[in-house]
C-alpha positions as CSV (number, residue, x, y, z in Angstrom):
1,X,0.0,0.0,0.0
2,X,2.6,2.6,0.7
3,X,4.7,1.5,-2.6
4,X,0.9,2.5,-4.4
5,X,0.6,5.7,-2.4
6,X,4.4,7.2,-3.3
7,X,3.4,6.3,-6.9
8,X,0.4,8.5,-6.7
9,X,2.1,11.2,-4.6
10,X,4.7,11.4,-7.5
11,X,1.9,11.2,-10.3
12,X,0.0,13.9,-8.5
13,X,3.0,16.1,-7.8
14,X,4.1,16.2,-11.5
15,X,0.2,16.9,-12.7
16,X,0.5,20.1,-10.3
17,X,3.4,21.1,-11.3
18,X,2.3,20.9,-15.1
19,X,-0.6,22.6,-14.6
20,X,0.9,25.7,-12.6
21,X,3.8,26.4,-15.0
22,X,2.8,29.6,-16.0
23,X,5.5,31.0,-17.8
24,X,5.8,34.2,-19.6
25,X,6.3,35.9,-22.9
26,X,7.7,35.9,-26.7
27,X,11.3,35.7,-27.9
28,X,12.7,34.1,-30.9
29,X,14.9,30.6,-31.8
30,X,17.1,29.4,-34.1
31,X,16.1,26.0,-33.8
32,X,14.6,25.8,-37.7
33,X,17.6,24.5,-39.1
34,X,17.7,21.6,-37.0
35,X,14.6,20.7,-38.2
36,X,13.5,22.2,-41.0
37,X,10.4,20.1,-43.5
38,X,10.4,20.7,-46.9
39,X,7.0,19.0,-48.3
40,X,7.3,16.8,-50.9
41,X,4.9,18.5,-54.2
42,X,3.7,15.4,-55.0
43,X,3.6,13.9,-51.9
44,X,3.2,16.4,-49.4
45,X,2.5,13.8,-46.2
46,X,6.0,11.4,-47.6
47,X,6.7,10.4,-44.3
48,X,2.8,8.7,-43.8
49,X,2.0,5.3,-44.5
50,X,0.1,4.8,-47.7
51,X,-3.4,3.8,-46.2
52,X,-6.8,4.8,-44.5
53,X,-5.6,7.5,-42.2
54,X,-3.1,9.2,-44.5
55,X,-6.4,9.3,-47.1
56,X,-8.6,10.5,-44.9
57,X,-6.6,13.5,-44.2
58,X,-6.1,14.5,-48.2
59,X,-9.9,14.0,-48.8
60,X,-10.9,16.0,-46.3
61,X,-8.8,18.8,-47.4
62,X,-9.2,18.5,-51.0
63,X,-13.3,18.4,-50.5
64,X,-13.0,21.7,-47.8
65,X,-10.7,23.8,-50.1
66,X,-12.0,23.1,-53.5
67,X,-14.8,25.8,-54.9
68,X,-17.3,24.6,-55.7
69,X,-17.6,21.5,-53.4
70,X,-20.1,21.3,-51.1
71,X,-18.0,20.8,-48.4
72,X,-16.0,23.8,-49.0
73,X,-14.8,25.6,-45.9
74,X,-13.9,29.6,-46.4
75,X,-10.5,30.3,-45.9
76,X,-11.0,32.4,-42.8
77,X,-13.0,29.3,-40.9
78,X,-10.1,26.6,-41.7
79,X,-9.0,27.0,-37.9
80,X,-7.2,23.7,-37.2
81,X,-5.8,22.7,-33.5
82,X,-3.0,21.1,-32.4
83,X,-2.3,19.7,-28.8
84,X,1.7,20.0,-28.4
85,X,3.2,17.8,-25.9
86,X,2.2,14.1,-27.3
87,X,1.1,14.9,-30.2
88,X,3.5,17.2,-32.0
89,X,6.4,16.4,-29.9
90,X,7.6,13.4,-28.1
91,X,5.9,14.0,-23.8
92,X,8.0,11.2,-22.2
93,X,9.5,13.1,-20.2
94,X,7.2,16.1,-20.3
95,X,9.7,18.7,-21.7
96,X,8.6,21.4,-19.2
97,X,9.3,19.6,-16.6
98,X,13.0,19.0,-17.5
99,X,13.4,22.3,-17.9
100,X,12.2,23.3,-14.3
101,X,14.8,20.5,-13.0
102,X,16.9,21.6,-14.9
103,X,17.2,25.2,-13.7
104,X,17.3,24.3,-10.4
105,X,20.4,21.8,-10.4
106,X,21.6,25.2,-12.7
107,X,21.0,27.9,-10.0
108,X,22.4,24.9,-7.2
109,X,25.8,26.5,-7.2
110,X,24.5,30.1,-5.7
111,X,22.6,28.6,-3.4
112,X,24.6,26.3,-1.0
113,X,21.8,26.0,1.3
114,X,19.5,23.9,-1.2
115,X,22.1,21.1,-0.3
116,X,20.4,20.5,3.2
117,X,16.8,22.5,2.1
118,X,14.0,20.7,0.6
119,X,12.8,19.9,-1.7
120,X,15.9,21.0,-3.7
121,X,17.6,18.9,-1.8
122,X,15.9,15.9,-3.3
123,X,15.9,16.9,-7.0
124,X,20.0,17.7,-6.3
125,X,19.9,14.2,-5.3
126,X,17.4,12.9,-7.9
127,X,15.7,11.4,-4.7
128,X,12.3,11.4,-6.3
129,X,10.3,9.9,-3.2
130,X,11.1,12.8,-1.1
131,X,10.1,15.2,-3.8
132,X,7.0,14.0,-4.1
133,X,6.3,13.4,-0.3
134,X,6.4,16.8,-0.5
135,X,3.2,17.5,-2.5
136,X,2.2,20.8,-3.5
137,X,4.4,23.4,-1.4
138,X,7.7,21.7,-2.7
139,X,6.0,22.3,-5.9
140,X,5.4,26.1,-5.4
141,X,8.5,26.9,-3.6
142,X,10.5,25.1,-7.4
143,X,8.4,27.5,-9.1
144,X,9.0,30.5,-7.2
145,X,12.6,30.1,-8.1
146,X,12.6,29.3,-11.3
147,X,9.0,31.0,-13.1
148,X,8.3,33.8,-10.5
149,X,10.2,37.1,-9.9
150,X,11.7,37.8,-13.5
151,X,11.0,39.6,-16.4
152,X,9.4,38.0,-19.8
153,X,13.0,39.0,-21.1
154,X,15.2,37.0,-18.3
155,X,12.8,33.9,-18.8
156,X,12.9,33.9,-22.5
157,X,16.4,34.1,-22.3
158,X,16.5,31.2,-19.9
159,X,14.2,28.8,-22.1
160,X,16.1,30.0,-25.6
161,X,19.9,28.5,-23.9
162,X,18.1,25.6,-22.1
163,X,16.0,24.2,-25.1
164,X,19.4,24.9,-27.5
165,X,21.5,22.7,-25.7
166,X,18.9,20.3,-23.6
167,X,19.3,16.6,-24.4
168,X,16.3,13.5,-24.1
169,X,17.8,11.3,-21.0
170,X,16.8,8.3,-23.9
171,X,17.6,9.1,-27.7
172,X,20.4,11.6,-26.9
173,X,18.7,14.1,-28.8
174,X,17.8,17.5,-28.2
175,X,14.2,17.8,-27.3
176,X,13.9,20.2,-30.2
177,X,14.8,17.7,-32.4
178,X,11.9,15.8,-30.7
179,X,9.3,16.9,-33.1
180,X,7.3,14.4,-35.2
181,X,7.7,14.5,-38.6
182,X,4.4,13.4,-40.1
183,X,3.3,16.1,-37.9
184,X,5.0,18.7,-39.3
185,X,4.4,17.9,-43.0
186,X,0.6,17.7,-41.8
187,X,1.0,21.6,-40.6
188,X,2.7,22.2,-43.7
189,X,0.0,20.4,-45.7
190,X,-2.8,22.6,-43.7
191,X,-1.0,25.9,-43.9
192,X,-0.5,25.1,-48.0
193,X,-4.0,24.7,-47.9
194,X,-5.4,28.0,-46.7
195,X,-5.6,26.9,-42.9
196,X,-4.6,28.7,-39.7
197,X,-2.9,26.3,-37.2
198,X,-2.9,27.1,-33.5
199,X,-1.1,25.0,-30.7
200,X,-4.1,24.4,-27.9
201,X,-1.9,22.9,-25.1
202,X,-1.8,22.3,-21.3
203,X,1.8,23.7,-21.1
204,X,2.5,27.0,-20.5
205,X,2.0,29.4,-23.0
206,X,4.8,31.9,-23.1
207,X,7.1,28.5,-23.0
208,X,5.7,27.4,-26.0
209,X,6.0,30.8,-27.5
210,X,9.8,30.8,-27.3
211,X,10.3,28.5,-30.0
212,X,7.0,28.0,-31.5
213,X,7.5,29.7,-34.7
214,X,10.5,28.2,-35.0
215,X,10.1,25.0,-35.0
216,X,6.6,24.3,-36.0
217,X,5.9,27.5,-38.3
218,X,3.7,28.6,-35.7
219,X,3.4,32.3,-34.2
220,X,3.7,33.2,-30.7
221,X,0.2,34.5,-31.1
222,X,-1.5,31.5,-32.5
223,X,0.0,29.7,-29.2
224,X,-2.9,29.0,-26.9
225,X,-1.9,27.2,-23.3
226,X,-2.1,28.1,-19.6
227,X,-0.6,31.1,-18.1
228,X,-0.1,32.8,-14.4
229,X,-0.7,36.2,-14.1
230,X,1.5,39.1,-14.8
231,X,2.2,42.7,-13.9
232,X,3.4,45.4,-15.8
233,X,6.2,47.6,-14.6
234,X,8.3,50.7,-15.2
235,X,11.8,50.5,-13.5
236,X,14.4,53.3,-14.0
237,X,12.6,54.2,-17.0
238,X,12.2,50.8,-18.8
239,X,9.0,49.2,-19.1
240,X,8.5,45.3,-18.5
241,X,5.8,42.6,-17.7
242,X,6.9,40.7,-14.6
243,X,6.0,37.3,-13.9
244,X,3.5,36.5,-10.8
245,X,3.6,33.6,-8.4
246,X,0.1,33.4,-9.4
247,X,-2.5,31.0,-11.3
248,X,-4.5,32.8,-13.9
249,X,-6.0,29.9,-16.2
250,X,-5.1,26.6,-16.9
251,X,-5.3,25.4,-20.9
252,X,-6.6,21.3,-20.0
253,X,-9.7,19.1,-20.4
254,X,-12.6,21.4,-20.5
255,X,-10.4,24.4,-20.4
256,X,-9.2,23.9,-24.2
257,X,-12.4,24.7,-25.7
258,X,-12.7,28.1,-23.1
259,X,-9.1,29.0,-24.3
260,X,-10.1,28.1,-27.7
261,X,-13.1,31.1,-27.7
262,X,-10.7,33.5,-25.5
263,X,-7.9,33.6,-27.6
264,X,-9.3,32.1,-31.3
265,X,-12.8,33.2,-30.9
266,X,-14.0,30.3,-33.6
267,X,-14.4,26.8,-33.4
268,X,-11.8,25.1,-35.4
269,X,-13.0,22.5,-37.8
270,X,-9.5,20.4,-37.8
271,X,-8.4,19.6,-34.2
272,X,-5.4,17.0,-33.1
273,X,-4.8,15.7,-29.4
274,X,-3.2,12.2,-27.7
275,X,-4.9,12.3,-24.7
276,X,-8.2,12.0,-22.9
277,X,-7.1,15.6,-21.9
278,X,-7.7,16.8,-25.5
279,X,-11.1,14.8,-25.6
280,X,-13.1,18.5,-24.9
281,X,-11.4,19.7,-27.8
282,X,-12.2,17.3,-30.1
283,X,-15.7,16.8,-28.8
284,X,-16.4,20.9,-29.1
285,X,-14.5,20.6,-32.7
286,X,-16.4,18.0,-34.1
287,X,-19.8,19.3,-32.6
288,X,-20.0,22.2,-35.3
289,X,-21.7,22.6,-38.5
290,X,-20.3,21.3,-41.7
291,X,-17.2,19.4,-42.3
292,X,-15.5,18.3,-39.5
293,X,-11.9,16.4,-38.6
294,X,-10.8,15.0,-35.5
295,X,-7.8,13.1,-34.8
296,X,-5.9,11.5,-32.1
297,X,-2.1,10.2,-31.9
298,X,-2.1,7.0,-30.2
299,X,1.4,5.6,-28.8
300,X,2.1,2.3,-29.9
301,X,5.8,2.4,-31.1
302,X,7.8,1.1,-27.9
303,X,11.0,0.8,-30.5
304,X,11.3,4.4,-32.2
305,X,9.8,6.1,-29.4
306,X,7.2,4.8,-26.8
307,X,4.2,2.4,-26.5
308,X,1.4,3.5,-23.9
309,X,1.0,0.2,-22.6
310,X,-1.0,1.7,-19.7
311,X,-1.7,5.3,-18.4
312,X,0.9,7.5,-18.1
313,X,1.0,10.7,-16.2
314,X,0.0,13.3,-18.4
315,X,-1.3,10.7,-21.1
316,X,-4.5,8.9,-20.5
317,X,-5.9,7.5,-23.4
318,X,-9.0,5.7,-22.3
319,X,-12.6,8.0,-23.1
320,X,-10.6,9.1,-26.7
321,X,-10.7,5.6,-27.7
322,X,-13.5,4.3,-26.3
323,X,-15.7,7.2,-28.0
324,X,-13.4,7.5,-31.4
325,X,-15.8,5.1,-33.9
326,X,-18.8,7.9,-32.0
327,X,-17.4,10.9,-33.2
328,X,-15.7,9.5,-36.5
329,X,-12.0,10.5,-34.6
330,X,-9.2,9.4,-36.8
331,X,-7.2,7.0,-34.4
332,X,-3.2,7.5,-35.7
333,X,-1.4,4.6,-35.0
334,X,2.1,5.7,-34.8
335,X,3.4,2.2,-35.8
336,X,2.1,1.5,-38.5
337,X,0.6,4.8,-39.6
338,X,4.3,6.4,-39.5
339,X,7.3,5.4,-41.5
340,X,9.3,7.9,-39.9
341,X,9.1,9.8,-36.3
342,X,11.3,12.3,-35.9
């Protein structure tokens, strides 16, 4: 019983911290050269399986972009929706949460007293149990140090060395490497096709922003994901926006569709997710009037990346598939559906 209760402390721990890491504003990367996709002309989707799912997504964009069809969608309602961690990059680890480790074994060397304070003490020591024995205030005192207290400037900075350099603990690679490439010819595709694509995502916002553009051909301003509060101030003459050690909205489950009308302010008609945490987005999606996608990245390649073999924090994948043949969902099944990953 108490080996099942430190499991769920830990699962619990890490769900709080993901859903408090409101981070804050825009900067730039040069990340686009690691990863730059060139689609294919004749085969803009080269790196999908020739099959159902790979159809389904050229139909539905040839019928909703053709004049004349009478499925055609207007170029200023092709709003399509991507979930980020899971299913545009690889979420195992969460990438936001190495980065908050991260800076704290970075800032260890000016603060000697972390060696004997918790819970730095225990991420120091990579002593997991006591981290997550203790629960939510070891969670808010990490985020005071590394999120709170700074301007968007300082913590753009921070994100645009960390993600430049930071490696997966498995493949070796950088995590910006870590995108999927079927997912990225599929933006491509969209984007070639008169759609808008937007990130909807759990993660924080203004992290996402840092190297969205960059590495996804995404804006900062078509990045939609939770976010603490800010303030803004005029020191010595210079004007900033100061991160808060305060919630102000978190971007999962039911949230997606309320960020999706705050910051979109239309329902998209093409919408992406992996988890059951995208399932309000998809169901809101798919609700609308006239033509409508939904489509969900299911983990089954344990050998070029992972297999979901059960619930993972972060990941559940349970109400998605149960309800997919419901809602017509496209179920992608990275094994077979993908001849490459990244």
């Amino acid at each position: 019983m108490k080996l099942k209760s430190n499991e769920e402390n830990m699962k619990n721990s890490i769900l709080i911290l993901l859903t408090v890491l409101f981070l804050s504003c825009n900067s730039n990367n040069n990340t686009n050269e690691m990863i730059e996709i060139k689609n294919n002309i004749s085969d803009p989707l080269s790196s999908w399986s020739e099959g159902p799912s790979k159809k389904a997504i050229i139909d539905f964009v040839t019928k909703t972009t053709k004049e004349g069809s009478p499925d055609f969608i207007p170029a200023a309602d092709r709003i399509a929706c991507f979930d980020n961690d899971g299913t545009l990059w690889s979420e195992q680890p969460v990438v936001q949460l190495a980065f908050v480790l991260d800076q704290i074994k970075a800032k260890a060397s000016d603060h000697p007293e972390w060696k004997t304070e918790q819970p730095f003490k225990a991420i120091l020591e990579g002593d997991v149990k006591a981290f997550t024995e203790g629960g939510k205030e070891s969670v808010i005192k990490i985020l005071e140090v590394t999120h709170t207290g700074m301007t968007s400037e300082e913590f753009n900075q921070s994100v645009k060395d960390w993600i430049a350099t930071a490696k997966h603990p498995k493949t070796g690679m950088r995590y910006a490497e870590m995108i999927y490439k079927p997912m990225l010819e599929l933006l491509n595709y969209l984007r070639a096709n008169g759609y808008k694509t937007f990130i909807v995502s759990g993660g924080g916002i203004d992290f996402m922003r840092v190297f969205a553009e960059e590495i996804y051909g995404i804006p900062s301003y078509q990045v939609v994901g939770s976010s603490g509060k800010i303030k803004y101030e005029v020191n010595e003459g210079k004007p900033s926006i100061k991160k808060m050690a305060e919630l102000n909205f978190i971007d999962d489950k039911e949230g997606k569709p309320e960020g999706i009308h705050q910051h979109i302010g239309k329902r998209p008609v093409f919408t992406a997710g992996n988890s059951d945490g995208d399932y309000a987005m998809l169901e809101y999606t798919i609700s609308g009037s006239g033509p409508r996608f939904g489509m969900i990245i299911h983990h089954t390649d344990a050998e070029r990346e992972f297999e979901y073999v059960k619930p993972m924090v972060g990941s559940k994948l349970e109400r998605g598939l149960k309800d997919a043949a419901k809602f017509n969902w496209l179920v992608i099944d990275m094994k077979k559906d993908w001849k490459e990953i990244f």
